[in-house]
C-alpha positions in Angstrom: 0.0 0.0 0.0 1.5 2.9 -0.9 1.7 6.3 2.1 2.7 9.5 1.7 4.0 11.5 5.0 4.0 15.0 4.9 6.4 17.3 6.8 7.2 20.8 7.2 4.2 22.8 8.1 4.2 25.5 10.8 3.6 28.8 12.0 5.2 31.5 9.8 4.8 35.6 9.8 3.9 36.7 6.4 6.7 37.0 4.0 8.7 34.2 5.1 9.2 31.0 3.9 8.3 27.4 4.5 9.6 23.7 2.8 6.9 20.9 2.9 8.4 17.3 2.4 6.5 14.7 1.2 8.0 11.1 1.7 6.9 8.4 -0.2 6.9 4.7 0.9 8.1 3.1 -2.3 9.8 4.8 -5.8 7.7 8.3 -7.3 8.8 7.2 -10.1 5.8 4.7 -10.7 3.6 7.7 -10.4 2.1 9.8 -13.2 1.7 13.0 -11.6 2.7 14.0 -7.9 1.3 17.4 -6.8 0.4 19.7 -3.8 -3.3 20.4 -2.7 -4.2 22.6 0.2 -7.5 23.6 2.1 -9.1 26.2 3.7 -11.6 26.6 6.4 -14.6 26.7 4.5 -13.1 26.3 1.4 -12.5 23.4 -1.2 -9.8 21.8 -1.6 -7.4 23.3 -4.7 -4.6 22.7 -6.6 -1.6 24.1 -5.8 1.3 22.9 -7.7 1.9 19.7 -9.8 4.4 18.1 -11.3 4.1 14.7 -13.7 6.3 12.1 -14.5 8.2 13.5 -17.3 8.4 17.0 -15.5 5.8 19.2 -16.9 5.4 21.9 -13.9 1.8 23.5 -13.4 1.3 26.0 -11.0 -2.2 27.5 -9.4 -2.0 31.6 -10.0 -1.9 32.4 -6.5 1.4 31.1 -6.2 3.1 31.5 -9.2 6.5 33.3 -8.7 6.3 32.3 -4.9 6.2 28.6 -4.6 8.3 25.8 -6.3 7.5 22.6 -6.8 10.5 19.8 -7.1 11.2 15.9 -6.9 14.5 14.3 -5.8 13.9 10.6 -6.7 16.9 9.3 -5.3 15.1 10.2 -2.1 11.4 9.3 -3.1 10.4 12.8 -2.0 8.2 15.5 -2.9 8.4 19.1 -2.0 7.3 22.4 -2.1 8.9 25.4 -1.4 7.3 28.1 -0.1 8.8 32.1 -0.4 6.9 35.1 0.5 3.9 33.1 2.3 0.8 35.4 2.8 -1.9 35.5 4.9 -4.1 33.5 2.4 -1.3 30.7 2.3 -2.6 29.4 5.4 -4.3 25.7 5.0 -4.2 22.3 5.2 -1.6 21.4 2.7 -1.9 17.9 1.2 0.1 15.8 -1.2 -0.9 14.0 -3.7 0.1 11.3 -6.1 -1.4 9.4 -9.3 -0.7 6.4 -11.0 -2.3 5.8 -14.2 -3.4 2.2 -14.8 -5.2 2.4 -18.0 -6.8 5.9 -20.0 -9.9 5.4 -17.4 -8.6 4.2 -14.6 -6.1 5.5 -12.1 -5.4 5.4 -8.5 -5.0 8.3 -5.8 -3.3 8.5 -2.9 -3.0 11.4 -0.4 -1.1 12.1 2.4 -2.7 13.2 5.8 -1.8 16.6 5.3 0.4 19.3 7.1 -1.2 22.9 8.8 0.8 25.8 7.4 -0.5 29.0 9.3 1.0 32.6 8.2 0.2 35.0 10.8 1.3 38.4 12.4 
């Protein structure tokens, strides 16, 4: 069964700056896409940043310019980076992975998640 563990949430004053891990119990390189979701109180959850198997990069607006997404595979580990973190960062963040089994069928997995709270 595959688990994914995030790591690195916190609190964190507006402007500063955050990495979130995501460790993964076998190789990422059996998944399509990996990405990071996050959630607000009272909100849905959203995309935040995804990356697929042979590195095509998507960002959600919001972030752009502010966030990085990256892989090391040696490590079988997801992260995010997280630079000039406002007020509206603050969630549950969640990761995320997908493997494809067929063009109809896939399986999802997600991690437990990790609060990130930006606050004066």
């Amino acid at each position: 069964q595959v688990q994914l563990v995030e790591s690195g949430g916190g609190l964190v004053q507006p402007g500063g700056s955050l990495r979130l891990s995501c460790a993964a119990s076998g190789s990422i390189l059996s998944f399509n896409a990996m990405g990071w979701y996050r959630q607000a109180p009272g909100k849905q959850r959203e995309l935040v940043a995804r990356i697929t198997s042979g590195g095509s990069i998507n960002y959600a607006d919001p972030v752009k310019g502010r966030f990085t997404i990256s892989r090391d595979n040696a490590k079988n580990t997801l992260y995010l980076q997280m630079n000039a973190l406002k007020l509206e960062d603050t969630a549950v963040y969640y990761c995320h992975a997908r493997r494809e089994r067929n063009s109809m069928l896939n399986d999802d997995y997600w991690g437990q998640g990790t609060q990130v709270t930006v606050s004066s």
